[in-house]
VOMAR-675504 format. One record per residue (C-alpha): residue in one letter; y, x, z. Coordinates in steps of 0.25 Angstrom, whole numbers, plus 5000, padded with zeros to 4 digits. Layout:
AYXZ
...
% end
This chain:
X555253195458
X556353265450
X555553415453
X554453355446
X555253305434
X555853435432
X554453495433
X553953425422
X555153445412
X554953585415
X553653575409
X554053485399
X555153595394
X554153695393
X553153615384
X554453585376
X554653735374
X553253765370
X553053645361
X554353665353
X554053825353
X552553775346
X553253685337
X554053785331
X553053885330
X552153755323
X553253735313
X553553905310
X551853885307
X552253765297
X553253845292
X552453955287
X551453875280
X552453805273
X552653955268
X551153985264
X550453915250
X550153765249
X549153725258
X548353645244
X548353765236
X547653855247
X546953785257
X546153895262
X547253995264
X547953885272
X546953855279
X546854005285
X548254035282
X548954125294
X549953995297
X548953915300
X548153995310
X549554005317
X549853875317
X548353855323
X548653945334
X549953895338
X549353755340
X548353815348
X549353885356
X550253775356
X549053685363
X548753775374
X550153775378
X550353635378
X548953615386
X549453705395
X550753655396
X550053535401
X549153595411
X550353645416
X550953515418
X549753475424
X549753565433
X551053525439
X550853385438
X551053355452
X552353415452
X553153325440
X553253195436
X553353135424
X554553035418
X553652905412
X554552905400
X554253015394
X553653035380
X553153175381
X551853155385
X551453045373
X549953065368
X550553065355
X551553185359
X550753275366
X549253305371
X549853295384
X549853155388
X550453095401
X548953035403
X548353155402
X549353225412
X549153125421
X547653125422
X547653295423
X548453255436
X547653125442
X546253165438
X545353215449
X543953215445
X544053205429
X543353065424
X542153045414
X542053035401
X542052885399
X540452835398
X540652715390
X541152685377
X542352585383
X542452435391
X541452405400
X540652265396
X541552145397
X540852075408
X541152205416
X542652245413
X542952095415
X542252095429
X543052225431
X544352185426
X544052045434
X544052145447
X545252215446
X546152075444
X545452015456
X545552135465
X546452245461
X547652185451
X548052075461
X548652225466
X549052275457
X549452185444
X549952325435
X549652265423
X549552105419
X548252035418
X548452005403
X548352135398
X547252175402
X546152075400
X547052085387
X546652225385
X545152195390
X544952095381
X545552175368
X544752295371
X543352235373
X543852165359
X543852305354
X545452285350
X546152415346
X547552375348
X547152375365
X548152485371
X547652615377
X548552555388
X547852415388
X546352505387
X547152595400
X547252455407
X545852395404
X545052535408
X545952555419
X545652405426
X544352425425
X544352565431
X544952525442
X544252385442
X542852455442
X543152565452
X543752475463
X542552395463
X541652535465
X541252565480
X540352705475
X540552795466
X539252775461
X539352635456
X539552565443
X541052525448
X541452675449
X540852725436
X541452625428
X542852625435
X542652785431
X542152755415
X543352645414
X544452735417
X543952845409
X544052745397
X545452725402
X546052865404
X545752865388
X546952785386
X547652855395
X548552925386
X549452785382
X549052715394
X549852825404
X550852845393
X552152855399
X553252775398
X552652645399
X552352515408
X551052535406
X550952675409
X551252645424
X550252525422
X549352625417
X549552715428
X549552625440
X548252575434
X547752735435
X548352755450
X547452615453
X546152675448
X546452835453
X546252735468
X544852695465
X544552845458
X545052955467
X543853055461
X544653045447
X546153035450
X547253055459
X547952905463
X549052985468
X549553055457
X549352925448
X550152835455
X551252965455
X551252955442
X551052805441
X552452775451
X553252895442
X552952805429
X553352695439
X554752765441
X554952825427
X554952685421
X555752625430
X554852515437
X555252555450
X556452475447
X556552345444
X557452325432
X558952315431
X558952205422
X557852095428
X558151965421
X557952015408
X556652065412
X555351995407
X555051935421
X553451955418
X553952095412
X554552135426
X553352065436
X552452145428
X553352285430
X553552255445
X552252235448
X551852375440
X552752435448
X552252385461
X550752415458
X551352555456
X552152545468
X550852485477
X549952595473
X551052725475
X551152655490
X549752665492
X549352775486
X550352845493
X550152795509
X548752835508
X548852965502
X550052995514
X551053025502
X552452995497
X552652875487
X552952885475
X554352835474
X555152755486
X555452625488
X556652645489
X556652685475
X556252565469
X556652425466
X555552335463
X555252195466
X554052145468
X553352055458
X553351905457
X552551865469
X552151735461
X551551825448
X550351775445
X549651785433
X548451725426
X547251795420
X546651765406
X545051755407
X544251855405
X542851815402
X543051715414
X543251815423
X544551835426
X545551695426
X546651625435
X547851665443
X547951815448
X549151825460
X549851955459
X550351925473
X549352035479
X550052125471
X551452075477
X550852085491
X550252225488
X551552285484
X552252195497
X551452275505
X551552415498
X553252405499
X552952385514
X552152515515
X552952575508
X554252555515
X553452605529
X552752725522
X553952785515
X554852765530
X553652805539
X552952925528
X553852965518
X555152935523
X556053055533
X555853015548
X557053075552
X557752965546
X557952835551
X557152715546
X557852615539
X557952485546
X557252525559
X558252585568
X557552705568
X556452635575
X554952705568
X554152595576
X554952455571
X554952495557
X553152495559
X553252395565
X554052315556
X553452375542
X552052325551
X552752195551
X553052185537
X551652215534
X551052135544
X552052015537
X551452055523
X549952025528
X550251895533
X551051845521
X549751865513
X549451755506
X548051685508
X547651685495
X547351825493
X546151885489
X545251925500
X545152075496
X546552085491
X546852015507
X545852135513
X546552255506
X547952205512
X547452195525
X547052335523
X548252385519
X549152315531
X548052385541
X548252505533
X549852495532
X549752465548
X549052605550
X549852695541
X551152655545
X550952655562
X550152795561
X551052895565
X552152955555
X553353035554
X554052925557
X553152875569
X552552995575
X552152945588
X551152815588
X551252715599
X549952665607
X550152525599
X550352585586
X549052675587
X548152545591
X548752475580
X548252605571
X547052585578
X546752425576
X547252435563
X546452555558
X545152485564
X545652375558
X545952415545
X544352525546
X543652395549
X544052325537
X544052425526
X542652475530
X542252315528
X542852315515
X542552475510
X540952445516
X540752305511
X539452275505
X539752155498
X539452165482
X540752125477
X541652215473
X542652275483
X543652175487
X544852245482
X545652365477
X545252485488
X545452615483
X545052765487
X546352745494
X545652655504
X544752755509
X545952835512
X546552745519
X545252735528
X545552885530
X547052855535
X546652725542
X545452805552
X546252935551
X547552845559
X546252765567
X545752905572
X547252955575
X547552845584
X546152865590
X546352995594
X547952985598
X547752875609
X546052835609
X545952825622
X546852725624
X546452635610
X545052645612
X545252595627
X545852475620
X547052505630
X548052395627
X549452445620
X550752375623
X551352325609
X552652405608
X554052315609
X554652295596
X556252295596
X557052165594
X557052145579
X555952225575
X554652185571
X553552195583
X552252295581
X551152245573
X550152175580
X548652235582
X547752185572
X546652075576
X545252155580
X544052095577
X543052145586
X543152165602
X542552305602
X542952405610
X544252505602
X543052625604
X542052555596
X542952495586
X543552645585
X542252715582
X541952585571
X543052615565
X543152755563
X541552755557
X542052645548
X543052735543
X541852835540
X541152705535
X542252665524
X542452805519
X541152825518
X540952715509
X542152745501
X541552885499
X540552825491
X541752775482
X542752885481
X542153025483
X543653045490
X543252965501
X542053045507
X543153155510
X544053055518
X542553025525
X542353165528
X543653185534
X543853075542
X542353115548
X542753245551
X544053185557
X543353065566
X542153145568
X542653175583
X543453045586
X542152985581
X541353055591
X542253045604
X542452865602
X540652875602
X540552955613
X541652875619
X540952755616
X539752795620
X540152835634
X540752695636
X539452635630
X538552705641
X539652675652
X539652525649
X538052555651
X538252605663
X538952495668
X538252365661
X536752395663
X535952295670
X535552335682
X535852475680
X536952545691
X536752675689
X538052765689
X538752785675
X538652895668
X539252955656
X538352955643
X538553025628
X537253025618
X537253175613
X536553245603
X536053365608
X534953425605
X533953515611
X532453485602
X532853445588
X534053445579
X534553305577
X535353335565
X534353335555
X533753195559
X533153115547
X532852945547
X532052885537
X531552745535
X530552645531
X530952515524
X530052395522
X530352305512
X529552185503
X529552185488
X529152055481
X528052045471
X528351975457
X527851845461
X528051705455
X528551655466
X529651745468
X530851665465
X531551695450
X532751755455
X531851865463
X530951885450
X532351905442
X533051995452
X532552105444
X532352205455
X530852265457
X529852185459
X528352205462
X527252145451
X526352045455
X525352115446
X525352265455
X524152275459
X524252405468
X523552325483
X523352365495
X522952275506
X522852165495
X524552185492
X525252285482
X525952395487
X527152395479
X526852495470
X527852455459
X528852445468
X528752545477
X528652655464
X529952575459
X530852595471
X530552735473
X530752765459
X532052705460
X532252795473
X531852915463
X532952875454
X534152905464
X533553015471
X532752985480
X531453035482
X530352935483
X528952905481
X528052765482
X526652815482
X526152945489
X526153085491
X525953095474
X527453045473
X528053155482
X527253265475
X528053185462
X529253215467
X529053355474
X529353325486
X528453355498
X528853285511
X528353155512
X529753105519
X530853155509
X530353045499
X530652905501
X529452815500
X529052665496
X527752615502
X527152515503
X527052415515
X525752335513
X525752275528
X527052205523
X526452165509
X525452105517
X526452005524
X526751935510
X526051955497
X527151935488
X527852055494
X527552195494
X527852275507
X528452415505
X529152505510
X530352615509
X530152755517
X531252835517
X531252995516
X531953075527
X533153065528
X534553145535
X534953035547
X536453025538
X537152935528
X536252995515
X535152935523
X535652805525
X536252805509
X535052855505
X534352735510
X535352635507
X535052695492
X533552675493
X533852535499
X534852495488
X533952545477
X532752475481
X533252355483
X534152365472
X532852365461
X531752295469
X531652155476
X531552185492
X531352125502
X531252145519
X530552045528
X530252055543
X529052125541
X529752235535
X530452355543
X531152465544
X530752615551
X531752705553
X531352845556
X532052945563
X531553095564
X531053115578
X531253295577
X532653265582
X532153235595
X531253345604
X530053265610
X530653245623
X531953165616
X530853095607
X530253055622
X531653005625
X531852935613
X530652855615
X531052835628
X532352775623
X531952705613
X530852625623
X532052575632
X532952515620
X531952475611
X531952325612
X533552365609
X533152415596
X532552295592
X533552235592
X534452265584
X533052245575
X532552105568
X532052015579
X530952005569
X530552165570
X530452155586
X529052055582
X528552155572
X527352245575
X527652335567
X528852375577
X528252355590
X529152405603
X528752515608
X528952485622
X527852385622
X526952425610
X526852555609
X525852665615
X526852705625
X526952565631
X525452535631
X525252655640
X526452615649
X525752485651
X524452545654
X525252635665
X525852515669
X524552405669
X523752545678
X525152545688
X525652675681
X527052695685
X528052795679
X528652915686
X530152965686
X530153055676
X531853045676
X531752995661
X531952855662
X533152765665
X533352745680
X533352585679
X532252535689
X531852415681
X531352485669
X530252435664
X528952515669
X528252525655
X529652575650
X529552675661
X528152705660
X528352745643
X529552825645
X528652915657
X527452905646
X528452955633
X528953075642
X527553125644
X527153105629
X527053225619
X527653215606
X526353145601
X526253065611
X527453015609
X527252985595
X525952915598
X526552825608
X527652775598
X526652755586
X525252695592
X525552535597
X524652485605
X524752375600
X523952335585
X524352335572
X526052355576
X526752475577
X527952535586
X529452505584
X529452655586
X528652765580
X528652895578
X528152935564
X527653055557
X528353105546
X527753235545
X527653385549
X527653345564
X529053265560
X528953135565
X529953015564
X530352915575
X530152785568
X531152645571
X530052525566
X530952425572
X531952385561
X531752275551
X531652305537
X532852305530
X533652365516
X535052365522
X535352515522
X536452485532
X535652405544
X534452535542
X535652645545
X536052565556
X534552555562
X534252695559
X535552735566
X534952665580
X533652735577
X534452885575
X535352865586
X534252815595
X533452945593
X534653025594
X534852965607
X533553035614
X534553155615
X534953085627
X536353055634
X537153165642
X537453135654
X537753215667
X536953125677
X535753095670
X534453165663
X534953135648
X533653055646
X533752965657
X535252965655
X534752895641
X533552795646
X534752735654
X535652715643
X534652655636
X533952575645
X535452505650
X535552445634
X534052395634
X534452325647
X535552265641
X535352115631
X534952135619
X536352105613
X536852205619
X535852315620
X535952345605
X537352365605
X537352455619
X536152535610
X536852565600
X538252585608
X537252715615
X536752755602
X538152785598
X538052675588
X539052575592
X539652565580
X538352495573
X538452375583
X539252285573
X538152295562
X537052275570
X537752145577
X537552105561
X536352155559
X535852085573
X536551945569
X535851935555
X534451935562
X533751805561
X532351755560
X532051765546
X531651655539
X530551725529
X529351705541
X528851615549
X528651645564
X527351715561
X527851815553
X527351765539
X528051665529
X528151515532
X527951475518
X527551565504
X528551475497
X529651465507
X529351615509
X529551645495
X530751565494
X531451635506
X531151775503
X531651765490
X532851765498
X532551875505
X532451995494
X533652075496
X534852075485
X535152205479
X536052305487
X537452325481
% end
């Protein structure tokens, strides 16, 4: 610190120098005018008299050294402090403002010109303001409650007398208020989190001036909103400057003289001071750098516990009781972290620790204790959110300080699977919380530096995985280490929540650290970096714990199929390729939905939703039923406007938008057949475009989805479906043979992870009994016909003859053949679960009919992933003892063997999708008959229909 001092009045002696040297050259200029004629008698020579051109270009000269004078100091910002009681850098002394200094050094990305002439609408600020007490000042009380709905209430009285500090104040908790309830940095949150501070860095200038109380209020209020805002400034060298004012002004003492101190007066400091202290700590542990000042340096206690102030009203908004005891259990919490980080991170650990004996493992055991004390003394009247993020912190706390360190080198086996429980542990939470679709607004103050701390918390998960996974996944037990007499014993493992295998849970885990920084990307640009390397870093662990799993999947196969004792053998899906790239695949799908004509009889509330509805009046028929026109031309319009290409006529519309293919546009159609069903509805339908098998398909959907229910009234009933299309080029015709092979054996699997409603349906018709293929195979069989060992098939003796019969027919087929099999029924009026569709120039699509409709872009990237992975897997298996095909039909036809409830999971175990299985045992549970049709299909009721269907219309999306 005292190298930076001395910095700084260098520079500040050198400014001195060159001011005075300009001043007397300024008054040598006076000088001489006072020597020239009297400025009244002879304006004009004045005016253009030789003095005053001097004196013109000696300011000018005098400014470009004081500007760069100030870039200097700039410049070297990060190596000099400065003292808080200066007077030097006044806005009243100098251009050059400590404000202004400040912001050249924190500024990242530079912020916008402010869009809006001032306060946001009443309503709005108090909704905001009524936020931040709830969630975010009960951690950090910097300023009292009084003075700023003082502040709010003067300004939106238009009174002049407010305070660039009290306008600082107002802007600033509204910032900070707005950005902590934004999850994109798309939404409405963020922009006006963004416009607000820029009203607040106008007042910058008085509100940062130094030398005050409210300066480091000011500040720490700064350092809050650089959290939520790392694209715009830097939250480290804020809270530098923040904790520097903090010592310069003493409040990192408690004063000498305490009993002649207002007691309000010193609660009020204190608690500044620990607001400052709380966010140094944590800003510091998770960027991995030395605190701003030690502990041992300071000499503050910690606030009245029993502070607790009353809010005046706002509008109604905000009244009653506000306990600052969050705040006190915060900072409780912060001195214990701090206490283990400086001995086990920042301190020399060649010296002995203080208090230990010398003993690394009892002092984390004991700080473990406190901590774990801490937690259980929380009171049970704390808010639920406020109750979440301590938990998070504890688990967090738990990690950092039992990873390894310079003063704990060497890990113990019971220390990594306490890393290891506590990281799942702590992954499994945050990703509820970062993912959560709920509407309100997030439950409390998580920062950017939450996304980092997912980086850390999987970064020490993968380390132990790597160090000793073997051992952990086998879920070997570890003996708990003996603690010595009169030390505190090891912390306990935390409670699990699930009894599956440590593989499972580890491959879980590590996607759900994808997962969370995936969704705090769409947040904070910085974020999508963490993602990117922490993929790069997991990519391989990733891959070895599936290929791990997978062998234990097919060996638990082996050894639990019914009726089956054929020797084990080791089994891997590959993709390998030797006909067609796999790379480039494309999905695509088709949605059918209900939109609801204007009808009397709809109930009010529909009527005056104010989403899109169709008029009674359009008269554009077919069949005798409208075909949506209106609509139909009102969500692809609304497709246009973000985008996306779409058209809701015919070829006339492509030609509009200069597009030639058919499938790079999205269409709305129009379903008469589902129209027909119920003439107070109109059936369409969304076809998507073609589309990369990736995330921007998937987010594109969710997009179109979003939209469409967003501006018009839809609906789904158990007529409607969903086709998801998969490009079948990937696969040469022989794997195309296999995959229809494959599919036939677990195709009753499929359906069940499907409605029950969809396996009646005749527009989704198994295969396996109403297909071409198996009307042949029951000809062969009706004529005697029996199959021949082409080597294909699984071994199993009891296999079905027909099933036999279609997989000997599908081997001898030609590509069109093949296609004619799937596509013709033999039975009228239905059509295949699976087809294979044209999509032109010889392309043709394998088509997944089976799926209810739905808009839940969620539960369609689940189905579609079964559908990919299930054509990827007619790559075949590897084995040493088997042809590859066979080697598969075996696989296979062991899960279709098996019960239901446990064949779907078993499927999607081999397909390498394990990690799915707890969102379709949600998805499974939530399937009941549905109450809008009678057996028969059609209402029981036109009243009691309408009356449950108006139940039925789905909500807007979030």
């Amino acid at each position: 610190m005292p190298s930076y001092v001395a910095a700084l009045e260098l520079r500040i002696e050198k400014l001195e120098r060159r001011l005075t040297y300009a001043r007397s050259r300024k008054a040598s200029v006076a000088l001489h005018e006072q020597d020239g004629p009297p400025a009244v008698e002879h304006p004009q020579d004045r005016k253009d008299s030789l003095a005053n051109i001097r004196a013109a270009i000696h300011r000018k000269a005098e400014r470009k050294r004081e500007n760069s004078d100030v870039n200097a100091l700039v410049s070297d910002f990060g190596y000099m402090s400065i003292n808080a009681t200066t007077r030097d850098f006044e806005p009243t002394l100098s251009n050059m403002t400590f404000a202004r200094l400040m912001l050249a050094a924190v500024t990242n990305d530079p912020l916008p010109d402010p869009q809006t002439p001032g306060l946001p609408a009443k309503q709005t600020a108090h909704a905001i303001v009524h936020y931040y007490m709830i969630n975010i000042y009960p951690l950090f009380p910097l300023f009292q409650e009084t003075v700023l709905l003082s502040a709010l209430d003067d300004m939106y009285q238009q009174d002049r007398n407010v305070s660039s500090t009290n306008k600082w104040l107002v802007y600033m908790v509204l910032a900070i208020g707005s950005m902590a309830q934004s999850r994109s940095n798309h939404d409405e949150c963020y922009k006006n989190g963004v416009e607000f501070v820029s009203h607040a860095l106008q007042f910058a200038d008085r509100a940062l001036q130094l030398g005050s109380v409210s300066q480091i209020q000011s500040l720490a209020l700064f350092t809050q909103y650089s959290t939520l805002d790392p694209a715009h400034f830097d939250s480290w060298q804020l809270i530098g400057a923040t904790c520097r004012a903090v010592v310069d002004l003493g409040f990192h003492q408690d004063p000498v003289t305490q009993g002649q101190t207002d007691r309000v007066a010193l609660d009020m400091r204190r608690k500044t001071f620990y607001c400052v202290y709380a966010l140094d700590r944590a800003i510091s542990m998770v960027h991995a750098r030395a605190f701003s000042f030690s502990d041992d340096s300071i000499n503050v206690d910690l606030p009245a516990m029993s502070g607790i102030g009353r809010i005046a009203s706002v509008a109604g908004t905000i009244t009653g009781p506000q306990s600052h005891d969050p705040a006190i259990l915060l900072f409780q919490l912060r001195r214990i972290q701090s206490h283990w980080y400086q001995t086990l991170i920042q301190s020399d650990p060649n010296q002995p620790i203080e208090g230990a004996d010398g003993d690394t493992a009892s002092f984390i055991w004991q700080v473990c204790q406190d901590m774990r004390e801490w937690d259980e003394s929380l009171p049970e009247t704390l808010p639920i959110g406020i109750r979440e993020l301590f938990n998070l912190e504890l688990k967090y706390s738990y990690v950092y300080c039992l990873a390894p360190s310079a003063r704990a080198p060497v890990m113990t086996a019971y220390g990594r699977v306490l890393i290891f429980e506590y990281a799942i542990a702590y992954l499994d939470h945050v990703y509820g919380i970062a993912t959560h679709g709920s509407p309100d607004p997030n439950p409390s103050f998580y920062t950017y530096h939450d996304a980092l701390r997912v980086f850390f918390m999987g970064s020490q998960f993968m380390a132990v995985l790597r160090d000793a996974g073997d051992a952990i996944l086998a879920g070997a037990s570890v003996p708990v280490p003996l603690s010595l007499p009169g030390k505190a014993p090891p912390p306990p493992l935390p409670t699990r929540t699930s009894n599956e295998d440590n593989l499972t849970r580890s491959i879980r885990c590590l996607e759900r650290v994808k997962l969370t920084l995936q969704k705090y990307g769409e947040r904070w640009l910085d974020a999508q970096s963490l993602l990117q390397s922490f993929d790069t870093l997991s990519e391989g662990l990733i891959k070895d714990l599936k290929a791990k799993q997978q062998q234990e999947n097919i060996t638990m196969l082996n050894h639990e199929a019914v009726g089956l004792q054929l020797e084990p053998a080791s089994y891997e899906l590959v993709d390998t390729n030797e006909g067609a790239s796999t790379t480039d695949v494309t999905v695509g799908w088709e949605i059918e939905f209900l939109v609801p004509l204007a009808k009397g009889d709809l109930t009010r509330d529909l009527l005056n939703d104010g989403r899109f509805l169709i008029s009674e009046e359009e008269q554009e028929f077919m069949l005798g039923a409208t075909e949506g026109y209106s609509a139909r031309k009102n969500i692809a319009n609304l497709l246009k406007e973000v985008g996306i290409p779409a058209v809701h006529r015919d070829i006339s519309d492509l030609e509009a938008l200069d597009i030639a293919d058919r499938y790079a546009v999205w269409w709305v159609r129009s379903e008469v057949l589902y129209t027909a069903l119920d003439s107070d509805e109109v059936g369409l339908e969304l076809s998507s475009r073609k589309l990369p098998a990736n995330e921007l398909a998937f987010a594109e959907l969710d997009q179109v989805l979003r939209l469409t229910r967003n501006n018009v009234l839809v609906r789904v009933s158990r007529h409607c479906g969903l086709h998801v299309h998969v490009d079948a080029s990937v696969l040469d015709l022989n794997e195309q043979r296999h995959f229809v092979c494959l599919y036939l054996i677990i195709e009753n699997v499929l359906f069940s992870l499907c409605h029950p409603s969809r396996r009646e349906s005749e527009w989704c018709c198994p295969v396996y009994e109403s297909s071409r293929l198996a009307y042949e195979a029951n000809s062969l069989i009706a004529q005697g016909g029996q199959d021949s060992n082409c080597g294909e098939w699984p071994h199993d003796a009891v296999m079905p003859d027909r099933m036999r019969l279609m997989h000997r027919a599908i081997h001898d087929l030609g590509s069109g053949q093949l296609r004619s099999g799937l596509l013709q029924p033999y039975v009228p009026d239905t059509r295949n679960a699976l087809a294979m569709k044209f999509v032109g120039q010889g392309k043709y699509t394998f088509e997944f009919r089976h799926f209810q409709g739905s808009f839940d872009s969620a539960l369609i990237q689940h189905w579609t992933r079964v559908c990919l992975a299930l054509v990827k897997a007619a790559k075949g298996l590897t084995g040493h003892r088997q042809h590859p095909a066979s080697q598969t039909y075996d696989v296979f036809y062991r899960v279709s063997c098996r019960p239901e409830a446990e064949a779907w999971k078993c499927l999607l175990r081999v397909l390498d999708l394990g990690d799915c299985i707890p969102f379709w045992e949600l998805v499974r549970s939530s399937y009941a008959p549905s109450p809008e049709y009678g057996p028969d299909g059609h209402s029981k009721s036109v009243s009691e229909g309408r009356r449950r269907l108006a139940s039925q219309y789905l909500a807007r999306a979030e």
